[in-house]
C-alpha positions as CSV (number, residue, x, y, z in Angstrom):
1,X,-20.2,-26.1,-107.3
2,X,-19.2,-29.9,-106.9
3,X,-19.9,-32.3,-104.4
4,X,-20.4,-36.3,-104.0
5,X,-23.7,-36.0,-102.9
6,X,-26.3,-33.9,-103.7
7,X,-29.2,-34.8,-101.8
8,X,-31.5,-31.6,-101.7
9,X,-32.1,-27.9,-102.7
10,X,-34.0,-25.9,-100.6
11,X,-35.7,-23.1,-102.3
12,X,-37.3,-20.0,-100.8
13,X,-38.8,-16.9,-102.4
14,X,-37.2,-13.9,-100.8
15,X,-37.8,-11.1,-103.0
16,X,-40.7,-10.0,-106.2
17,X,-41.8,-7.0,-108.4
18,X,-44.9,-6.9,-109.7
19,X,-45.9,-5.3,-112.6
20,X,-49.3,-3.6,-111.6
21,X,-51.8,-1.8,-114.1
22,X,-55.3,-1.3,-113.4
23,X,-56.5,-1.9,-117.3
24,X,-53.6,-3.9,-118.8
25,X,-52.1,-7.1,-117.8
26,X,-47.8,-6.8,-118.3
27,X,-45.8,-10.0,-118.3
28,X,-41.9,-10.4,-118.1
29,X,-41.0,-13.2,-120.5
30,X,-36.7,-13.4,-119.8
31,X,-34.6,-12.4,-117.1
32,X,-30.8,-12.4,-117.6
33,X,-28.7,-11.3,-114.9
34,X,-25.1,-9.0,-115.4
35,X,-22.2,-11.3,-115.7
36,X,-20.1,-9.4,-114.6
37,X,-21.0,-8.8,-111.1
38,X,-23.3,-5.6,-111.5
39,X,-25.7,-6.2,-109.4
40,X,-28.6,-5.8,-112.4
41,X,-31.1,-7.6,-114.0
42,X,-32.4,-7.2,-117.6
43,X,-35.6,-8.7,-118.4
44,X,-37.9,-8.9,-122.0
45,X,-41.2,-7.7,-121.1
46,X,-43.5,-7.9,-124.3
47,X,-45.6,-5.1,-123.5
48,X,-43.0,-2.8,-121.5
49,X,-39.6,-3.4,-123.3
50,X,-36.6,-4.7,-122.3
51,X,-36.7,-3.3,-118.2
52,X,-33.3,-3.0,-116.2
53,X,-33.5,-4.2,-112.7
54,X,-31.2,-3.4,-109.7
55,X,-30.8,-6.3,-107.9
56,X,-28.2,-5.2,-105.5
57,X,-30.6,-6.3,-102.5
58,X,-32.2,-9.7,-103.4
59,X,-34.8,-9.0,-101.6
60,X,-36.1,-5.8,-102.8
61,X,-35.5,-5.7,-106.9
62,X,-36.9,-2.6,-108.4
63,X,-36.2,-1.1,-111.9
64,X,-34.0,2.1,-112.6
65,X,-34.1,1.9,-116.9
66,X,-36.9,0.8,-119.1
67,X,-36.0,0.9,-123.4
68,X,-39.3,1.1,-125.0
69,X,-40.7,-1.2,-127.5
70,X,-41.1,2.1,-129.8
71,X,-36.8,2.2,-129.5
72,X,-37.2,-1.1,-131.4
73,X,-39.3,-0.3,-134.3
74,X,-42.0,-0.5,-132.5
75,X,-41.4,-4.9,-132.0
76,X,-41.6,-6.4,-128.8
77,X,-39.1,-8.0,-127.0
78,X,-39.7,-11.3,-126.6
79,X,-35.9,-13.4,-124.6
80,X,-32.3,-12.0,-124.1
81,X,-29.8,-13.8,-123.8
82,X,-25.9,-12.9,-122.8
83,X,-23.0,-13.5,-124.4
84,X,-19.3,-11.5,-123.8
85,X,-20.8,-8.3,-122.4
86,X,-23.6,-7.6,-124.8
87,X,-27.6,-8.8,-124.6
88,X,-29.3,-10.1,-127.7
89,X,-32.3,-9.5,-127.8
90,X,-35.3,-11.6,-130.0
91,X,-38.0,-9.2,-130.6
92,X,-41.5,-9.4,-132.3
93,X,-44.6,-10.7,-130.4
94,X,-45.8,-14.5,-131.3
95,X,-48.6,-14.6,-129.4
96,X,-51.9,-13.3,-130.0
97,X,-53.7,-12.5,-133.2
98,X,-51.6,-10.1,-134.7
99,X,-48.0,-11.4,-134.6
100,X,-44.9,-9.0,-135.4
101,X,-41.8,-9.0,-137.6
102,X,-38.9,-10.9,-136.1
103,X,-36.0,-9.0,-135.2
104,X,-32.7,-9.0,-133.0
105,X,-31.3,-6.1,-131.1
106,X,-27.9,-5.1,-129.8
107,X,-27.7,-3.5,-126.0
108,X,-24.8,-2.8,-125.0
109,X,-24.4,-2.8,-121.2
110,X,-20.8,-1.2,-120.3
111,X,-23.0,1.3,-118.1
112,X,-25.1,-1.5,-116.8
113,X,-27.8,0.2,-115.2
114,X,-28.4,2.2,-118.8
115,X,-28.4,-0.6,-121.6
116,X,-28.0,0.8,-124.9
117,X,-28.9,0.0,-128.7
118,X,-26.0,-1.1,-130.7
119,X,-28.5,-2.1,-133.5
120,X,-31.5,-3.5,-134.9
121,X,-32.5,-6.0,-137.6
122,X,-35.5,-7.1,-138.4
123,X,-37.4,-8.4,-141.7
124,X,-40.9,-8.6,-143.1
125,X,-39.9,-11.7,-144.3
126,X,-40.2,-13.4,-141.2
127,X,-43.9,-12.1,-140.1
128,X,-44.7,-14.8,-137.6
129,X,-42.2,-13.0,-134.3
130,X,-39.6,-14.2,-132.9
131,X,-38.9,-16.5,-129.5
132,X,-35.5,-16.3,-129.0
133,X,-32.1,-14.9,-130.0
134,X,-28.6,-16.7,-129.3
135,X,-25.2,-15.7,-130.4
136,X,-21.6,-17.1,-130.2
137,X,-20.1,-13.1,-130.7
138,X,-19.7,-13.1,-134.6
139,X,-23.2,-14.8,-135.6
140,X,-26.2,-14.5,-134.3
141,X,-29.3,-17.4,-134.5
142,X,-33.2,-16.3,-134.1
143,X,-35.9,-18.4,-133.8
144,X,-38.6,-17.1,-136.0
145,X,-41.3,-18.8,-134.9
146,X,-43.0,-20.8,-137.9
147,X,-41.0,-19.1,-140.1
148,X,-37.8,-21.4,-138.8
149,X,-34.5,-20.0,-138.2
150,X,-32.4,-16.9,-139.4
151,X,-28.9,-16.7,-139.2
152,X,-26.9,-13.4,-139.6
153,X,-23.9,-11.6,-138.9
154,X,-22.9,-9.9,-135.9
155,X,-19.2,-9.0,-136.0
156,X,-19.9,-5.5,-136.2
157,X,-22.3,-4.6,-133.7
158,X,-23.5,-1.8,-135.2
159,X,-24.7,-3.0,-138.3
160,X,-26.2,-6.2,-138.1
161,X,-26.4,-8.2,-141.4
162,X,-28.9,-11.2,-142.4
163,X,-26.8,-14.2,-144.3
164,X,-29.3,-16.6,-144.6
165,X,-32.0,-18.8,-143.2
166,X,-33.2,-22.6,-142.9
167,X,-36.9,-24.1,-142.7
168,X,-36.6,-27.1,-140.8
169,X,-38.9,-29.8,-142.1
170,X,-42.5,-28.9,-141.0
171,X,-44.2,-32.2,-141.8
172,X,-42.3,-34.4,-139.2
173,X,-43.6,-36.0,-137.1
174,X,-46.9,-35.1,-138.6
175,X,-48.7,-32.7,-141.0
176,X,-49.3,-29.8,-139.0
177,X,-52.8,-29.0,-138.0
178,X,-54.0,-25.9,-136.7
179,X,-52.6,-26.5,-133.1
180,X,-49.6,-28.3,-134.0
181,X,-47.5,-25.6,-136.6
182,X,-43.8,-26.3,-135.7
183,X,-42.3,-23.2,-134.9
184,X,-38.8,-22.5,-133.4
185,X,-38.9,-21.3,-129.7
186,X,-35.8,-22.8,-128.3
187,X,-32.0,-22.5,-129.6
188,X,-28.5,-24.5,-128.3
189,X,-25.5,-24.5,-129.8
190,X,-23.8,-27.8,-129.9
191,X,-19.9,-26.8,-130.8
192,X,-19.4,-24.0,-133.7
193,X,-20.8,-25.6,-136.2
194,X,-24.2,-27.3,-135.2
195,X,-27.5,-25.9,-134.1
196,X,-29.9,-27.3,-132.0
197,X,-33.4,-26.4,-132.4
198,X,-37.0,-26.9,-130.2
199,X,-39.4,-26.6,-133.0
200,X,-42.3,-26.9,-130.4
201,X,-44.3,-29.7,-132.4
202,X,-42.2,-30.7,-134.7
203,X,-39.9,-32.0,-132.1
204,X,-36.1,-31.7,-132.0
205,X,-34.1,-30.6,-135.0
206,X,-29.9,-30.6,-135.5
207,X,-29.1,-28.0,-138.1
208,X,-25.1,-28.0,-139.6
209,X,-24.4,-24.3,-139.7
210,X,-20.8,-24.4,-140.6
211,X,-21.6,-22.5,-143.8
212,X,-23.9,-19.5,-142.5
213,X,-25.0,-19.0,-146.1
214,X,-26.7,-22.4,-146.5
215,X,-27.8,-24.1,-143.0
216,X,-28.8,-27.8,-143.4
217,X,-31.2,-30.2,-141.7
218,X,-29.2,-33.2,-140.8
219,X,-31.3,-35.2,-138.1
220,X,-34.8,-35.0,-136.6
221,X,-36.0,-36.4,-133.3
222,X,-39.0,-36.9,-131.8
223,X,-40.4,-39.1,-128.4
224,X,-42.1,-41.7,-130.2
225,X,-43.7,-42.8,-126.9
226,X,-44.4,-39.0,-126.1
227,X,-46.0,-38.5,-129.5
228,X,-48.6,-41.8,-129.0
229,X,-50.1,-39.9,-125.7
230,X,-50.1,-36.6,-125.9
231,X,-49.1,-33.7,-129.0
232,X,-44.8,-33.2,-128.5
233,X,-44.6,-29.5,-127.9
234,X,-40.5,-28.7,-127.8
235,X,-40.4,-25.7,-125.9
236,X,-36.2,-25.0,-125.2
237,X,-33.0,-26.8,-125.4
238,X,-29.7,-26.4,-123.1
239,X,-26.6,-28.7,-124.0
240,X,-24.4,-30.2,-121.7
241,X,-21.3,-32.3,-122.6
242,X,-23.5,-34.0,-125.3
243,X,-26.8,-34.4,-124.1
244,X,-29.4,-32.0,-124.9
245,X,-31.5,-31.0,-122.2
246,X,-35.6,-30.2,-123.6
247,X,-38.4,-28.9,-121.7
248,X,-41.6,-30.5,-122.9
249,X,-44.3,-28.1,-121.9
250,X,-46.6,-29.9,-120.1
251,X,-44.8,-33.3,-120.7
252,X,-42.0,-32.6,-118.2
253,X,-38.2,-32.9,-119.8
254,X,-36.5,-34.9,-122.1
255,X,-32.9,-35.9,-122.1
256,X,-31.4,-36.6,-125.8
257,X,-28.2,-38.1,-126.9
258,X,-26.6,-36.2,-129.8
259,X,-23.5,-37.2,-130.3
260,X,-24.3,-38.7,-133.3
261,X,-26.9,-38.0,-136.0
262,X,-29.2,-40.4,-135.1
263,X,-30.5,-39.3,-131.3
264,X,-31.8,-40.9,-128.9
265,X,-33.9,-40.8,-126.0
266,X,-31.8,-41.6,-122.9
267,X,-34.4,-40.0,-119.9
268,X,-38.3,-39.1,-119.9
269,X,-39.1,-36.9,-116.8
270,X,-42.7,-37.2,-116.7
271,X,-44.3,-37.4,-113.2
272,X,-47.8,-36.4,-114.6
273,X,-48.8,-38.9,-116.9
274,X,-49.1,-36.0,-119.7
275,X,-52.2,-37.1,-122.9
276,X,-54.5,-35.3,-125.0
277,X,-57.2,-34.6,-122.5
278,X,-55.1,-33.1,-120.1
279,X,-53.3,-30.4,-121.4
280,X,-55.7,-27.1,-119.4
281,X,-53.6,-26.4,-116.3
282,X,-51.1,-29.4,-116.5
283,X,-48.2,-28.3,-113.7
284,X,-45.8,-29.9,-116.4
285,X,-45.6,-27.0,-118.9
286,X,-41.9,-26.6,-118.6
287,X,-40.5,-24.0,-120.7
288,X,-37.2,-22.1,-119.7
289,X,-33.7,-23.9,-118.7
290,X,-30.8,-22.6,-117.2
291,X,-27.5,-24.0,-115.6
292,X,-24.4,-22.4,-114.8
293,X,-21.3,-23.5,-116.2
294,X,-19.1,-26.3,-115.0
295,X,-22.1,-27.1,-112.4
296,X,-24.4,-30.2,-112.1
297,X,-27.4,-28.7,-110.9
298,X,-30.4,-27.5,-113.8
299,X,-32.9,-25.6,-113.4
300,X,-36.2,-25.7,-115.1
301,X,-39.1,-22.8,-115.1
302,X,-42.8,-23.8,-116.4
303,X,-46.3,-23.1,-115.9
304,X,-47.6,-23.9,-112.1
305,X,-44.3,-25.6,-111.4
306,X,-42.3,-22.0,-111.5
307,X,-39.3,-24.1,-110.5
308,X,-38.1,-27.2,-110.5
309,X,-34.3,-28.7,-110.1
310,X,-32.5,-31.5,-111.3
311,X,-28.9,-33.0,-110.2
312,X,-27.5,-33.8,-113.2
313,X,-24.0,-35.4,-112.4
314,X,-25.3,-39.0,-113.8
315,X,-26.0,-36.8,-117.0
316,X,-28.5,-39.7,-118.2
317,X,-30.6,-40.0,-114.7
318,X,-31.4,-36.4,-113.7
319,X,-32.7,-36.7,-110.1
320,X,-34.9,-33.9,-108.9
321,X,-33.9,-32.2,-106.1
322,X,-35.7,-29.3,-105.2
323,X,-38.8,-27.1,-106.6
324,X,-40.1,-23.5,-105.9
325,X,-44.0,-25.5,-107.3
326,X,-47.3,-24.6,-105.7
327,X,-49.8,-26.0,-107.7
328,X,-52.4,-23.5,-108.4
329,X,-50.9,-20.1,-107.0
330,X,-51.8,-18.3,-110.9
331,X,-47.4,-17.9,-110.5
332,X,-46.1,-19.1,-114.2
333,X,-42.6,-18.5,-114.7
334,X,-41.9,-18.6,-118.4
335,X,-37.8,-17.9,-118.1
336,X,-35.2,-18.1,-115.3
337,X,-31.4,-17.2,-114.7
338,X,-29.5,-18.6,-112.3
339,X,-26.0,-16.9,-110.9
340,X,-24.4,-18.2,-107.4
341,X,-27.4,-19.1,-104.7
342,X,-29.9,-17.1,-106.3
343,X,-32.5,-17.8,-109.3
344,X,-34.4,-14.6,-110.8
345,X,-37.7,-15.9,-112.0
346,X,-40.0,-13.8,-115.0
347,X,-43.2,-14.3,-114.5
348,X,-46.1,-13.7,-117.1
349,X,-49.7,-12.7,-117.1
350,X,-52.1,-14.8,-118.4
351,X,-55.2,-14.0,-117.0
352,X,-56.9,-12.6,-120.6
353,X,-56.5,-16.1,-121.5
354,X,-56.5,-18.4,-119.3
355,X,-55.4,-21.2,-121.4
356,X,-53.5,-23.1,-121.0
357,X,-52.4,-21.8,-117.7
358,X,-54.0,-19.3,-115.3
359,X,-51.6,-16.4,-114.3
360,X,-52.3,-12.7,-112.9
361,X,-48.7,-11.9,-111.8
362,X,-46.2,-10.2,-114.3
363,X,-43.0,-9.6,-113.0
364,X,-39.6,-10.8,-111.7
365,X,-39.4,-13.1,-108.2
366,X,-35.9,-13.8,-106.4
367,X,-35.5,-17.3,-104.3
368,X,-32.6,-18.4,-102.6
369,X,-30.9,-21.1,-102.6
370,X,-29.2,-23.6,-100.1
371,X,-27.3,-26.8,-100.7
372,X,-27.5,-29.7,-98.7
373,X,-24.6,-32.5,-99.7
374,X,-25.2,-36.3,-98.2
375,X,-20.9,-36.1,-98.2
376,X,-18.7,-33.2,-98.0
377,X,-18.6,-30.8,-100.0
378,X,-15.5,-30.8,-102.1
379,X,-15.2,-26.9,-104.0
380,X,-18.2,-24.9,-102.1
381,X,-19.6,-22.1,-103.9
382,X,-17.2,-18.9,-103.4
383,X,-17.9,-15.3,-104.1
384,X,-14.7,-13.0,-104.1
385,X,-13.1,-15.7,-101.8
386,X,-15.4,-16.0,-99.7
387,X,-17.4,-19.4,-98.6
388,X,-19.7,-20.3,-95.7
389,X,-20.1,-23.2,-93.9
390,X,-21.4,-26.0,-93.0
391,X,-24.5,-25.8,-94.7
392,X,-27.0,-26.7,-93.7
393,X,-25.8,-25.7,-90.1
394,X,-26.9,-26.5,-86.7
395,X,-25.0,-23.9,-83.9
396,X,-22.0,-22.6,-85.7
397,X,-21.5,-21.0,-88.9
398,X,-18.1,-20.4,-90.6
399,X,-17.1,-17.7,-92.7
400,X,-13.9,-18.5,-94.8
401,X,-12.2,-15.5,-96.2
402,X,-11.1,-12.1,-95.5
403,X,-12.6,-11.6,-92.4
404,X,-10.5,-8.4,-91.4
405,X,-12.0,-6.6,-93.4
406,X,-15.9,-6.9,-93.8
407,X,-19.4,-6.9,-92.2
408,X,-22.1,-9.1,-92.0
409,X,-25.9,-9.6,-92.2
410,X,-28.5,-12.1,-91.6
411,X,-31.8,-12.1,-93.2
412,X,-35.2,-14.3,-93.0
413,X,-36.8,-14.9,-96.5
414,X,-39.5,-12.4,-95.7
415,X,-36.5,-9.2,-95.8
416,X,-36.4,-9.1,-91.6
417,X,-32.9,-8.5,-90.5
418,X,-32.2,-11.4,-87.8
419,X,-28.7,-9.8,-86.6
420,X,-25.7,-8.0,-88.2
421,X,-21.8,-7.4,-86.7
422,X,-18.5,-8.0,-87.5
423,X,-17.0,-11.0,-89.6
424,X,-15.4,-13.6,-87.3
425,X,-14.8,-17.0,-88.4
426,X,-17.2,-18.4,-86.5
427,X,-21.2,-17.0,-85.8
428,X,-23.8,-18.4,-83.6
429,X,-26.2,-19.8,-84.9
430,X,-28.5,-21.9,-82.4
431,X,-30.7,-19.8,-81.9
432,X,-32.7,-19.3,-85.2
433,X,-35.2,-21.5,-85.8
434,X,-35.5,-24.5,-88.7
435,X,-35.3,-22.5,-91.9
436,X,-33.8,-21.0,-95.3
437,X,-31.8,-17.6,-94.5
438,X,-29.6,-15.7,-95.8
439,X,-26.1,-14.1,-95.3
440,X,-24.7,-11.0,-97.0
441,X,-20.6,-9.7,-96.5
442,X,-19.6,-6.0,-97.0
443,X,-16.4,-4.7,-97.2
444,X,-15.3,-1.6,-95.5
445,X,-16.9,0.7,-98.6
446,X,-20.3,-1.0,-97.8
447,X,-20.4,-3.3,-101.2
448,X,-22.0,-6.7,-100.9
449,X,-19.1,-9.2,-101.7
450,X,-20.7,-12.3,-100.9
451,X,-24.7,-13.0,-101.1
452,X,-25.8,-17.1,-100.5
453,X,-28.5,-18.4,-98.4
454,X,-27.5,-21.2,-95.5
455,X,-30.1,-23.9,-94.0
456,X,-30.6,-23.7,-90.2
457,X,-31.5,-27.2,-88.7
């Protein structure tokens, strides 16, 4: 989506699934949704597995497939990512006292409602988990925690093989100490050949992998100004053009130059003043990233501010305009995907701990999304060639597309159907009051071909 103006996003939470247990508190740590336009949703859930969702209804997810932790050696998944068709999954629990092997995993999802294992590596030799798994189709990178990164070989999917791996320096910006053990959580590739690394507290790392048998550090990067006030804690990374995007836990979000070796800070987004004393329940503790391609809107999950979003079209002066944040509601959203008008939050429990935020809801949450442009919008968001407009609206809405053929629907956030016929070019719409809705087009065999949500002013 591109426009000249993007002045606001308005957010509203249409649909959730809890995780509910009486004696044991289950968290979803990543949420990828199907490419391909099955309507499904795969999420990591440490203690569950790697749960399939269908989506199909935004406002009513619910899960049709679970794949066990004991299906991956016992290891728990921990992210997935997507890449051409398949999920790779990081598995191996960091947290806690007793920390796993660090693996990867292979599901393929052809049948996408039944994900299934291709493969599964995983080493001793990394004992410390893993936090996340990327791959460009022939090698795969896994962020192993304290143990640094591994690379290996993907190109056959059934049997994955380890190549090598790389110990970024641990002693930069300081000598680690018992809360501040660099460890890699968040992975970017930056072309073929380099790697981008959040190595939590050891800041931001560039890695040349162009031969997979011998990665090298070649530049290191840390907020100076960030480090004086408060302990740098890297969480992820998300490249666009060549600016690296970095969540900053409770320090808000960084914006790096790497075009060159030597990077350099070009934005601080930092709104709460992070330092050492206030690190307990801090709304700032950013942690997942997500943008869709060829857009300039990013999208940033953390603890107590589940979601926050940036206009990024000035790529050095990200201007934030809209959040999904209620300060604390014990909601922490540790990951997020975003495809079309909707964002699929997963949402962990933290209520054993407490620290250092306060969460009692493990699950996945759906909000909707609507667009509001100062100027016209110049390529609106279209779904199977279909668009709707003006948004936000005032008495008429306007559906461009096939409109012999199809139904409509028109939802409040809280599920309610407000009214349903069929598509004309134009629906009225003066009568709804001030709000975030949503419309959904069938065609004649009943398939959703178009889902987006519309402000009514």
């Amino acid at each position: 989506m591109h426009a000249q103006i993007l002045d606001t996003v308005y957010v509203g939470k249409i649909g959730e699934f809890d995780f509910e247990h009486p004696l044991f508190p289950y968290s979803a740590y990543s949420s990828v949704i199907n490419k391909s336009g099955a309507p499904y949703l795969y999420a990591a859930c440490r203690e569950l597995g790697v749960v399939t969702f269908n989506i199909e209804d935004y406002y009513d997810p619910y899960p049709v497939d679970t794949i066990l932790p004991a299906a991956f050696d016992g290891l728990r998944p921990t992210n997935i990512t997507y890449h051409d068709g398949l999920l790779y999954v990081s598995i191996g629990g960091f947290d806690g006292f007793f920390p796993q092997d660090a693996g990867l995993s292979i599901l393929d999802i052809s049948e996408p409602a039944h994900p299934v294992i291709r493969d599964t590596w995983d080493s001793t030799a990394f004992d410390q988990g893993a936090a996340i798994a990327i791959s460009d189709g022939d090698y795969a990178y896994l962020g192993a925690m304290d143990r640094g990164v591994v690379v290996l070989n993907v190109q056959d999917k059934d049997n994955i093989q380890y190549m090598s791996s790389i110990l970024p320096d641990p002693n930069f910006p300081e000598v680690p100490g018992i809360f501040s053990v660099p460890n890699a959580r968040g992975l970017a590739l930056y072309g073929h050949d380099t790697l981008m690394v959040a190595y939590d507290a050891g800041g931001l790392r560039m890695l040349d992998v162009s031969d997979k048998y011998a990665p090298v550090e070649i530049s290191k990067y840390v907020n100076w100004d960030l480090e004086y006030v408060a302990q740098s804690a890297y969480n992820n990374v998300l490249i666009v053009d060549h600016y690296a995007y970095v969540t900053l836990d409770y320090c808000g979000m960084e914006v790096v130059d790497i075009a060159t070796a030597a990077m350099e800070n070009k934005y601080w987004f930092n709104p709460w003043d992070c330092d050492t004393l206030n690190w307990n329940g801090r709304p700032g503790h950013t942690n997942g990233i997500a943008h869709e391609e060829y857009s300039d809107v990013l999208f940033v999950s953390g603890g107590d501010s589940e979601l926050l979003i940036f206009d990024i079209l000035a790529r050095t002066e990200p201007r934030l305009v809209g959040s999904y944040a209620h300060v604390g509601d014990s909601i922490v959203a540790w990951s997020l995907d975003v495809w079309g008008n909707n964002v699929m939050l997963a949402l962990v429990n933290n209520e054993a701990f407490g620290v250092p935020y306060y969460s009692n809801i493990g699950g996945i949450m759906s909000l909707a999304l609507a667009f509001d442009y100062e100027i016209g919008i110049d390529e609106p968001y279209t779904e199977n060639g279909y668009y709707i407009y003006p948004n936000p609206a005032n008495d008429q809405l306007h559906i461009s597309g096939d409109i012999t053929q199809c139904s409509y629907c028109l939802h409040a956030l809280d599920g309610r159907t407000i009214f349903s016929g069929i598509c004309a070019e134009s629906i009225s719409c003066s009568d709804l009051p001030t709000g975030l809705f949503l419309l959904e087009i069938r065609n004649n065999s009943g398939n959703i071909v178009y889902a987006g949500s519309f402000v009514h002013l």
